[in-house]
C-alpha positions as a Python dict, from the first residue, in 0.01 Angstrom:
ca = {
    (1, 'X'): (0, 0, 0),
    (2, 'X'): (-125, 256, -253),
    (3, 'X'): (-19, 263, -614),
    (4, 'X'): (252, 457, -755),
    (5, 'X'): (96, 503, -1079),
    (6, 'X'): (-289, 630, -1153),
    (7, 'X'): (-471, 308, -1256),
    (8, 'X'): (-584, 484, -1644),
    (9, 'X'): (-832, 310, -1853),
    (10, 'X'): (-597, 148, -2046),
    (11, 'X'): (-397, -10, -1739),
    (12, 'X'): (-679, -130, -1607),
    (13, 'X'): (-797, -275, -1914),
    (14, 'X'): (-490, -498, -1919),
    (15, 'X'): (-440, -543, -1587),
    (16, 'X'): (-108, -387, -1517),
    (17, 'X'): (-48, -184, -1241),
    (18, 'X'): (233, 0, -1449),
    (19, 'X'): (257, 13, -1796),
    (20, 'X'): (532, -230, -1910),
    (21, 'X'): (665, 31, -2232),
    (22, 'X'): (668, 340, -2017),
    (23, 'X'): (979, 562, -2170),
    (24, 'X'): (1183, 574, -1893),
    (25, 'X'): (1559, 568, -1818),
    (26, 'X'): (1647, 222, -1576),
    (27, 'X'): (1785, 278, -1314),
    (28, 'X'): (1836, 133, -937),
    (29, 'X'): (1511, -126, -893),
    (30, 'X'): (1358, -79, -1278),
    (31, 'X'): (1738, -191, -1410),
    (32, 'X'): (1519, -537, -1344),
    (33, 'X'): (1357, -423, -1716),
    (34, 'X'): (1726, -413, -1880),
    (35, 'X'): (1789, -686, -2115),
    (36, 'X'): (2108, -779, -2275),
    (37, 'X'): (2364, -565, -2417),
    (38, 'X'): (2602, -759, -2253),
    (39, 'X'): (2881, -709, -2508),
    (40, 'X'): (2841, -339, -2447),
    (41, 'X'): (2866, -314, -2076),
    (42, 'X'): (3188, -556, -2123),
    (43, 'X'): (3333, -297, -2346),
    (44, 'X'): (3254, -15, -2094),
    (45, 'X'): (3372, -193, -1830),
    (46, 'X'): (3700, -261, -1971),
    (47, 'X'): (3734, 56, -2069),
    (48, 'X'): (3778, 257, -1758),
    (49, 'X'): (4119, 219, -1790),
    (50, 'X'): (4109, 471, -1977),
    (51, 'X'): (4067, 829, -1874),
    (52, 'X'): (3764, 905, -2098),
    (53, 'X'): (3527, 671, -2285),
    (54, 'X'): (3162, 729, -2429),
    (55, 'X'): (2862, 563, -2535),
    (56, 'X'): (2669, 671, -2888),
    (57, 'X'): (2375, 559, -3035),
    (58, 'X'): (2061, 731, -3192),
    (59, 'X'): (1821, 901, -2975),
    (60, 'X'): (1615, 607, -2718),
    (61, 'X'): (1856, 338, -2816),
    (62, 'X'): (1911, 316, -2446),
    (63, 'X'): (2250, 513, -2379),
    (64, 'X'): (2127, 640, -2007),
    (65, 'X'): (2036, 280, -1932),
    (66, 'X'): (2314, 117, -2026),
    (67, 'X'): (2553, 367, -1798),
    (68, 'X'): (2348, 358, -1494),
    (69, 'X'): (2396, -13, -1519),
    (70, 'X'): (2769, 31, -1574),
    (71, 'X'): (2691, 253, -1237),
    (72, 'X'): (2555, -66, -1076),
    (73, 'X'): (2847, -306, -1175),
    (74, 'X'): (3104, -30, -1052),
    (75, 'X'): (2937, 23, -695),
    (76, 'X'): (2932, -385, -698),
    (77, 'X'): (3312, -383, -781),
    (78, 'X'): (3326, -110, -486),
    (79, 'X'): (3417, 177, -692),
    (80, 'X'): (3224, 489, -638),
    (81, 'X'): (3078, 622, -919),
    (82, 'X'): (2940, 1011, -954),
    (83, 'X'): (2614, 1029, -1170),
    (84, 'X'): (2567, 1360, -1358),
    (85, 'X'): (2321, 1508, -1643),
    (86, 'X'): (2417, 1750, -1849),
    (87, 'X'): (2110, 1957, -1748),
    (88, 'X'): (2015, 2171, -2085),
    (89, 'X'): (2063, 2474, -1899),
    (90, 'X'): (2374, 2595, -2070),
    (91, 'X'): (2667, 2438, -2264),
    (92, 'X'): (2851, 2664, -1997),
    (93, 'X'): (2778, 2463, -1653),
    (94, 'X'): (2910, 2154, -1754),
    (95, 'X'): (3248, 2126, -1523),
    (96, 'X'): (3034, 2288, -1267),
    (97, 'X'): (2771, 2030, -1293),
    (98, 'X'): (3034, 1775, -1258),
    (99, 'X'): (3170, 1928, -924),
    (100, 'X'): (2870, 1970, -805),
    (101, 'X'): (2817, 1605, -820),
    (102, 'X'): (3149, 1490, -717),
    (103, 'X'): (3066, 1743, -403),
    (104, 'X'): (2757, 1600, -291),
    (105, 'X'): (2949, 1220, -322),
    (106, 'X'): (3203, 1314, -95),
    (107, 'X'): (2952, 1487, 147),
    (108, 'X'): (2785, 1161, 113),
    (109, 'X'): (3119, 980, 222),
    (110, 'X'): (3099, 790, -52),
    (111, 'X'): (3430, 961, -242),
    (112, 'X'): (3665, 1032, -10),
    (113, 'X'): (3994, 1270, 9),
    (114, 'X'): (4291, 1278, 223),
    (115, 'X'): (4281, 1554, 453),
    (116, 'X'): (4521, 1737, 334),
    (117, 'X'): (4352, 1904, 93),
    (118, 'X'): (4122, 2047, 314),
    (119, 'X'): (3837, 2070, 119),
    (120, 'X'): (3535, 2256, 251),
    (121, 'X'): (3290, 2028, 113),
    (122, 'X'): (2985, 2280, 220),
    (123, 'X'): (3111, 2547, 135),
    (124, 'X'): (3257, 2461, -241),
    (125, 'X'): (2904, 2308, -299),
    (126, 'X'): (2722, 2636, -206),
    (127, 'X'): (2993, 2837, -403),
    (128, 'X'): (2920, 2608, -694),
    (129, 'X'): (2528, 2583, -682),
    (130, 'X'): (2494, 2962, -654),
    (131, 'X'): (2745, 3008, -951),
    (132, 'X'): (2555, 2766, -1160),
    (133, 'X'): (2201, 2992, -1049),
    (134, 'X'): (2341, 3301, -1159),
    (135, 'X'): (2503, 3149, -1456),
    (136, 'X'): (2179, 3026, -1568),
    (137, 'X'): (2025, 3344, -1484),
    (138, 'X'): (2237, 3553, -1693),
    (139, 'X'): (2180, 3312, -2016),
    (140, 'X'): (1874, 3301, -1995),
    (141, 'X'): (1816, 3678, -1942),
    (142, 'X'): (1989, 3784, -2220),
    (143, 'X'): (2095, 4182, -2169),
    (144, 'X'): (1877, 4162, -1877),
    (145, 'X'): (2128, 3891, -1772),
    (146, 'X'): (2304, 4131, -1519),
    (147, 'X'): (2058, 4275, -1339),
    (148, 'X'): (1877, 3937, -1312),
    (149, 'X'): (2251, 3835, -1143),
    (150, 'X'): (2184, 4144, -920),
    (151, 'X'): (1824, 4032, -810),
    (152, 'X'): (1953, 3705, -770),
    (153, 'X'): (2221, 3788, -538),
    (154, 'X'): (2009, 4017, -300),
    (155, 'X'): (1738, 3764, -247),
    (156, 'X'): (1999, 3578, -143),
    (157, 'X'): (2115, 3829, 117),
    (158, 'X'): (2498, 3779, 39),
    (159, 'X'): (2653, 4011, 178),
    (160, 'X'): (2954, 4204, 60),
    (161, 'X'): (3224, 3993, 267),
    (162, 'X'): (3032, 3662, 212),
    (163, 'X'): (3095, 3790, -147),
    (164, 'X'): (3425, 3776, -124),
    (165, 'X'): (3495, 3424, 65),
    (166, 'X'): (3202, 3221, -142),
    (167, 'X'): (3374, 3378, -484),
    (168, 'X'): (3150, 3221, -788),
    (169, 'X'): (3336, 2915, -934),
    (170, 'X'): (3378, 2944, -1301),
    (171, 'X'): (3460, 2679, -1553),
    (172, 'X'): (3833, 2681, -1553),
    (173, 'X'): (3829, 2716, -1108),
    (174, 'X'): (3552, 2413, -1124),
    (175, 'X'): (3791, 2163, -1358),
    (176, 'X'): (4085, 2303, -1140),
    (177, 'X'): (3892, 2175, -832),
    (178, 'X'): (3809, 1875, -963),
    (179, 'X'): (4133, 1725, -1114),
    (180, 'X'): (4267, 1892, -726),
    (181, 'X'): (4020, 1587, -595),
    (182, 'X'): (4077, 1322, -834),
    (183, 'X'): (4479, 1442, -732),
    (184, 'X'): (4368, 1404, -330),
    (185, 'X'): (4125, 1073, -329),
    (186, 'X'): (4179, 792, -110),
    (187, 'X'): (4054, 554, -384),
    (188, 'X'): (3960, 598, -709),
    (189, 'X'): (3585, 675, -861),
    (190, 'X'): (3440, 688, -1179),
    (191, 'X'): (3262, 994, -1349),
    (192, 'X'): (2967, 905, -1569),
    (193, 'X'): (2811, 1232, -1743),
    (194, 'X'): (2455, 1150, -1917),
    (195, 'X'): (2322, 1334, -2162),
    (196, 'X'): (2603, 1483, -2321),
    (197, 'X'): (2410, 1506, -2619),
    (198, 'X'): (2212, 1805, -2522),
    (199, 'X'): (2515, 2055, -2608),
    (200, 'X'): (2391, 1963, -2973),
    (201, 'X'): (2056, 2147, -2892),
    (202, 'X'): (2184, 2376, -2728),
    (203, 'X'): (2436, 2483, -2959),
    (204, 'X'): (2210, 2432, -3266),
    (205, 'X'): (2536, 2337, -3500),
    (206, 'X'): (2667, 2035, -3570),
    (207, 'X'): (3012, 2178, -3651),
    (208, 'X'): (2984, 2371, -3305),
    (209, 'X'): (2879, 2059, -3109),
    (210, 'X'): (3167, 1845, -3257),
    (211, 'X'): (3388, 2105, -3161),
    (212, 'X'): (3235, 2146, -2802),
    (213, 'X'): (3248, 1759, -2737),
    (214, 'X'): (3654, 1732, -2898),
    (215, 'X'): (3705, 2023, -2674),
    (216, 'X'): (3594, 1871, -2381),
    (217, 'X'): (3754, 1521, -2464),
    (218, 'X'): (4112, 1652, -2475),
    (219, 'X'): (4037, 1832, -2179),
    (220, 'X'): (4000, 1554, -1986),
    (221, 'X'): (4220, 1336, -2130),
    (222, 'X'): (4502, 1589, -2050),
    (223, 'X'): (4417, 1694, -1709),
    (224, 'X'): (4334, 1320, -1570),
    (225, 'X'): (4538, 1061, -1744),
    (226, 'X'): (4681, 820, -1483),
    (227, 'X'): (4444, 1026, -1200),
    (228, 'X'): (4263, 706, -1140),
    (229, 'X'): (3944, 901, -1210),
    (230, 'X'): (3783, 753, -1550),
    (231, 'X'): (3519, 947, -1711),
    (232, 'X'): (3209, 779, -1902),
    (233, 'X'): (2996, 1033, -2130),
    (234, 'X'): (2696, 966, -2346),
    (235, 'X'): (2693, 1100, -2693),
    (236, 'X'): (2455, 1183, -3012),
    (237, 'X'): (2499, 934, -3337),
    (238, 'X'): (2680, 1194, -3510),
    (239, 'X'): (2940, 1251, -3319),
    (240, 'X'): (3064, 910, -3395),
    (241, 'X'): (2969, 934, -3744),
    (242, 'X'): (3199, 1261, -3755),
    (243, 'X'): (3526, 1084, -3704),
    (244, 'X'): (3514, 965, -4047),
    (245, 'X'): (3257, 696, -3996),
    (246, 'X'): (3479, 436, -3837),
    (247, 'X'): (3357, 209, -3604),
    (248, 'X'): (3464, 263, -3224),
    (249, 'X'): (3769, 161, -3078),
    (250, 'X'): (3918, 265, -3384),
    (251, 'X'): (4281, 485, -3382),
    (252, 'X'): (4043, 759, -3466),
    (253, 'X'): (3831, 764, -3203),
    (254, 'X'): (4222, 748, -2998),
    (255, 'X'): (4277, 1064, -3198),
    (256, 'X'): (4014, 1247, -3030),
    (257, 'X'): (4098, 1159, -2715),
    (258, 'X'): (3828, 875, -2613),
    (259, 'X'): (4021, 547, -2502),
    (260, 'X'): (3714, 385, -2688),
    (261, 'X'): (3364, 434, -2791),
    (262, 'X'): (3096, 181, -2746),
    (263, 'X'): (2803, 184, -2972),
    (264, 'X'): (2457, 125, -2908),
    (265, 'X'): (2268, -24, -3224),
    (266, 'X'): (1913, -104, -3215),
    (267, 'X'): (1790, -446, -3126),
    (268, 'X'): (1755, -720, -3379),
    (269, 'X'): (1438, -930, -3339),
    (270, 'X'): (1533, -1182, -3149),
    (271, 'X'): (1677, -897, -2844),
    (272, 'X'): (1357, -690, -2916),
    (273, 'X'): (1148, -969, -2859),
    (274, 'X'): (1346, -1097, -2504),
    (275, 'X'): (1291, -699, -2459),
    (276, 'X'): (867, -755, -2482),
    (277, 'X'): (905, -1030, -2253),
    (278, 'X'): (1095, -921, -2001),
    (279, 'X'): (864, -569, -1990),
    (280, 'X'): (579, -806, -1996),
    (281, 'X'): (719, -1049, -1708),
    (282, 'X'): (797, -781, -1508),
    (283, 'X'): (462, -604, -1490),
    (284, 'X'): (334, -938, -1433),
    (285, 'X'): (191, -1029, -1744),
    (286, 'X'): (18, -1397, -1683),
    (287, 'X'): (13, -1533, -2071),
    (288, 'X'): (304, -1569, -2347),
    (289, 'X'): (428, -1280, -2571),
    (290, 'X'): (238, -1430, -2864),
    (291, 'X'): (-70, -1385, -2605),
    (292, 'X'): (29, -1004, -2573),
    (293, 'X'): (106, -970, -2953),
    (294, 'X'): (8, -1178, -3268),
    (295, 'X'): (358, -1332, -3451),
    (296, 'X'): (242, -1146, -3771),
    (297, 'X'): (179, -812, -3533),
    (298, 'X'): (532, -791, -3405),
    (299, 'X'): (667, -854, -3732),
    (300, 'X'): (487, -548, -3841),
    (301, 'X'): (619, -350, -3519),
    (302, 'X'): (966, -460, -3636),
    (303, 'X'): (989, -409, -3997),
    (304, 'X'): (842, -32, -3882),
    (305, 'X'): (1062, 99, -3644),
    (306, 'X'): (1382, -124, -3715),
    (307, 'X'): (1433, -270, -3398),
    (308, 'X'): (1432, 74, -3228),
    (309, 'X'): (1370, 43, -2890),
    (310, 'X'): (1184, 401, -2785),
    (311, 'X'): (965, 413, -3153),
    (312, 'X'): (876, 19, -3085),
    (313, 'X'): (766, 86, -2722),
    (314, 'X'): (595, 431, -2836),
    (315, 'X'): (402, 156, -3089),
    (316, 'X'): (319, -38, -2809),
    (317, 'X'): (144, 174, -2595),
    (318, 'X'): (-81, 353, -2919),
    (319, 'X'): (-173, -40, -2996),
    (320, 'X'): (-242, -97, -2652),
    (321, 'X'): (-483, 183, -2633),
    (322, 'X'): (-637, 115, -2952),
    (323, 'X'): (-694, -283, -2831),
    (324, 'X'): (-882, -139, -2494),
    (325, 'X'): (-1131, 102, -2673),
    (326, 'X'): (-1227, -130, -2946),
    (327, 'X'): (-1231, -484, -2828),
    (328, 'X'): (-1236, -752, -2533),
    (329, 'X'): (-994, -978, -2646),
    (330, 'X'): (-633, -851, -2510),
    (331, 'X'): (-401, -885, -2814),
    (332, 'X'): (-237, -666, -3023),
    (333, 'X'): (-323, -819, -3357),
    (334, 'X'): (-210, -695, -3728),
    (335, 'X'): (-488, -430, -3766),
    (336, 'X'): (-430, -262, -3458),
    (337, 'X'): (-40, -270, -3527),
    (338, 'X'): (-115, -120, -3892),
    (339, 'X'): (-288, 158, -3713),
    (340, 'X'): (-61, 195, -3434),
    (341, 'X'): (222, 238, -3681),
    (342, 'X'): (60, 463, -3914),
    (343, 'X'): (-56, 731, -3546),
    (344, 'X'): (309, 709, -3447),
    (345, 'X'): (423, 833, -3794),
    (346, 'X'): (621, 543, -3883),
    (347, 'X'): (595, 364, -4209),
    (348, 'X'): (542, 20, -4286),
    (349, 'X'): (632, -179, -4611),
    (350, 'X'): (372, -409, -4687),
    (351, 'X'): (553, -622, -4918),
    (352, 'X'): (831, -665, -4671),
    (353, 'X'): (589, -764, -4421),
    (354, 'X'): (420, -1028, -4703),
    (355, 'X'): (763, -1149, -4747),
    (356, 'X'): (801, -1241, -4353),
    (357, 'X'): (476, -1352, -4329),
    (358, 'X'): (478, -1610, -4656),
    (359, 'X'): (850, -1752, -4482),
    (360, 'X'): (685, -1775, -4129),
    (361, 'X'): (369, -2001, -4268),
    (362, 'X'): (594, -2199, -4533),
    (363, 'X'): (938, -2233, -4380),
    (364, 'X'): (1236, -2158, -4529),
    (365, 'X'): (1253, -2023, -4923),
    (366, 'X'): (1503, -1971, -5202),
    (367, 'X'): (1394, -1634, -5435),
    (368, 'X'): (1352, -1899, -5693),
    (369, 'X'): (1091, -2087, -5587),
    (370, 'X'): (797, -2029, -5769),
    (371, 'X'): (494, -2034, -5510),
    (372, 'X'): (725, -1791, -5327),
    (373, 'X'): (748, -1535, -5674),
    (374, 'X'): (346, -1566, -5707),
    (375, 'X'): (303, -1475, -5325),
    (376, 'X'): (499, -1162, -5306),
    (377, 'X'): (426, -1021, -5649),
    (378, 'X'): (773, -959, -5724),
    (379, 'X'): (1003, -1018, -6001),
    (380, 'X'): (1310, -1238, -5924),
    (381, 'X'): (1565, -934, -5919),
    (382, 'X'): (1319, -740, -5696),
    (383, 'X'): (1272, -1051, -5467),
    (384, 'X'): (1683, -1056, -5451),
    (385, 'X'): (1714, -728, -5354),
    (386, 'X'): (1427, -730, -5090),
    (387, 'X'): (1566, -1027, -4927),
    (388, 'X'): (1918, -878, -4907),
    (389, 'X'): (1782, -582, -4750),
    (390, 'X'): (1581, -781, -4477),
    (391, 'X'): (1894, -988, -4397),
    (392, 'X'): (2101, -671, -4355),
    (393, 'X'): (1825, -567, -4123),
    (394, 'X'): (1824, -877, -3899),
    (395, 'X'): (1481, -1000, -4006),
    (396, 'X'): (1624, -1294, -4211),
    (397, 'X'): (1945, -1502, -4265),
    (398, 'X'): (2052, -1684, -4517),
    (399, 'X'): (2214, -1982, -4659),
    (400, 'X'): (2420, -2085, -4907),
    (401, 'X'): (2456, -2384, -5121),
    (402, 'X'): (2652, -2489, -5389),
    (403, 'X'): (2593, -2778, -5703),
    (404, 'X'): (2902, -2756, -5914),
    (405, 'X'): (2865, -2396, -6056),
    (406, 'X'): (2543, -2329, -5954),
    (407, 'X'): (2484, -2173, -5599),
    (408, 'X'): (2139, -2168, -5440),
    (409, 'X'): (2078, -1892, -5152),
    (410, 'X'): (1804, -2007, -4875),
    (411, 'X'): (1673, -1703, -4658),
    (412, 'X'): (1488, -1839, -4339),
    (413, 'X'): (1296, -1646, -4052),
    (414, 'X'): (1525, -1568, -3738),
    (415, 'X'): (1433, -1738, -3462),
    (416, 'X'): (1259, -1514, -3200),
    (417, 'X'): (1156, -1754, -2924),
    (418, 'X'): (1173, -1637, -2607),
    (419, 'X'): (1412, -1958, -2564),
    (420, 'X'): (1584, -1886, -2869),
}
């Protein structure tokens, strides 16, 4: 069988047959690459009771991934489940993108009506794709907008009559359609709308994308409460960070209408590291992680990029290119990670990274001690504050312990074994 991917010089140098940080959404056979967030898909399981619930995080934390494998469990639980992008098109489209989707489902026969409605599934789609052509058309046209409507319609070769029976759908006929279905199922489905996020682009305005999204939620909370028909959306960071920075599942994310709102935070080492390993094992890797990447490397590739998933795996694959043009041995060690971080634009703290690496070799360390204070170079209020800051960050835990009135605070390296 052929390959699916061109074999490049740096594949081949490795020996993958696909590269194992490719930035890709998961979905159907590469969900195989997903690794933990367990707590999360609980959450967004659980909340499909609810008639609208959403996903946040920052930009690559994984959002798309994480629904399309709350789209697996569903189908497993057989519950349909309708898959749609907000396509970047227009802010305008979006009910019509939904119906669209929930259309081609039920031509599928996966969601199914009753009869009675009698729905012309063929016909609604073509009234719905067209509208969502000329739609598009006419934004992107500008005061040409009509007359590129016009062209659009005569290639078509609609006639005048056709006109009037395949009427465009609009936004407010599209939602009416689709709360008509979620009204007529036979059982009920779920609604998952990716990308939700690209209204903030396209609107260019914070204070008009938090308007656009609060818009949209009491929408659907008010047309499909108790329809059966939950709706799952993915949304930007700020968003969430709008509704007065509480955390989700708060009364005020209630207030705006989401039943709950999960949030996606960035991986700590230990989940970053399963992350490498499962990416490795996948594109069957044949060594260890530490064979892949030195310890002192991928403490580097942390302390950069935080434990973000898309700038760690972007890190990756400039280290991995680096490590095939310049040397035989295939390991990403601490040079090539330096230089890695520093192409990718990311920014490394060198005295963080001494810190991690002067724990690592010695074992665990209270700021006191004094071969730790001559290692780092730091004064003993400087050391405190550096070591807070790296247990805040996940990179280090700590311990305390008390003699009478004198407490002693231990920071030791989290564990980051693959078994661990």
């Amino acid at each position: 069988m052929s390959s699916k991917t061109i074999m490049t010089p740096v594949l081949k140098f490795w020996g993958f047959k696909q590269h194992p940080f490719d930035d890709r959404v998961l979905r159907g056979s590469e969900l195989e690459l997903f690794v933990d967030r367990k707590t999360e898909i609980r959450r967004l399981q659980n909340a499909l009771s609810n008639p609208l619930s959403g996903v946040f995080g920052a930009q690559g934390a994984g959002k798309s991934s994480v629904l399309y494998k709350l789209e697996e469990w569903a189908i497993s639980e057989s519950y349909p489940v309708v898959v749609t992008q907000m396509s970047g098109a227009s802010e305008n489209l979006l009910y019509r993108e939904i119906l669209a989707a929930i259309l081609q489902e039920i031509k599928a026969g996966k969601v199914k009506v009753l009869a009675k409605l009698k729905l012309k599934v063929d016909q609604e789609i073509e009234r719905v794709q067209n509208s969502i052509k000329y739609t598009s058309a006419v934004e992107a046209a500008g005061e040409a907008g009509w007359k590129a409507m016009l062209n659009l319609t005569l290639k078509a070769g609609i006639k005048e009559q056709e006109e009037r029976e395949l009427a465009q759908h609009t936004e407010e006929s599209a939602l009416a359609l689709i709360k008509k279905i979620a009204m007529h199922k036979k059982a009920p489905f779920v609604v998952i709308v990716d990308n939700l996020e690209r209204a903030r682009f396209l609107l260019d305005d914070e204070d008009a994308y938090f308007r656009f999204v609060t818009k949209f939620s009491q929408t659907i909370d008010g047309m499909f409460s108790d329809l059966g028909v939950p709706f799952v959306v993915s949304l930007d960071q700020i968003f969430a960070d709008r509704i007065n920075d509480n955390l989700p599942g708060t009364e005020e994310a209630a207030s705006f209408s989401f039943g709950k709102l999960v949030e996606l935070s960035v991986f700590p080492p230990p989940e970053l590291y399963k992350l490498i390993a499962r990416r490795l094992e996948c594109r069957k890797w044949e060594g260890a992680v530490e064979d892949f990447v030195e310890r002192n490397a991928f403490w580097a590739l942390v302390g950069a990029t935080g434990g973000h998933s898309r700038r760690a795996f972007a890190v990756l694959r400039e280290a991995m290119e680096l490590v095939a043009e310049r040397s035989s041995d295939k390991t990403i060690g601490l040079e090539q990670m330096r230089t890695a971080i520093a192409q990718c634009g990311e920014k490394l703290d060198e005295k963080d990274l001494l810190i991690l690496q002067f724990i690592e070799a010695n074992g665990a360390r209270s700021s006191s001690d004094e071969d730790f204070s001559k290692a780092v170079g730091l004064s003993r209020v400087q050391r405190g504050r550096r070591l807070n800051e790296l247990v805040e960050k996940g990179l280090l835990r700590v311990e305390e312990q008390s003699s009478g009135k004198t407490k002693k605070y231990t920071y030791f390296l989290v564990k980051i074994d693959e078994d661990g």
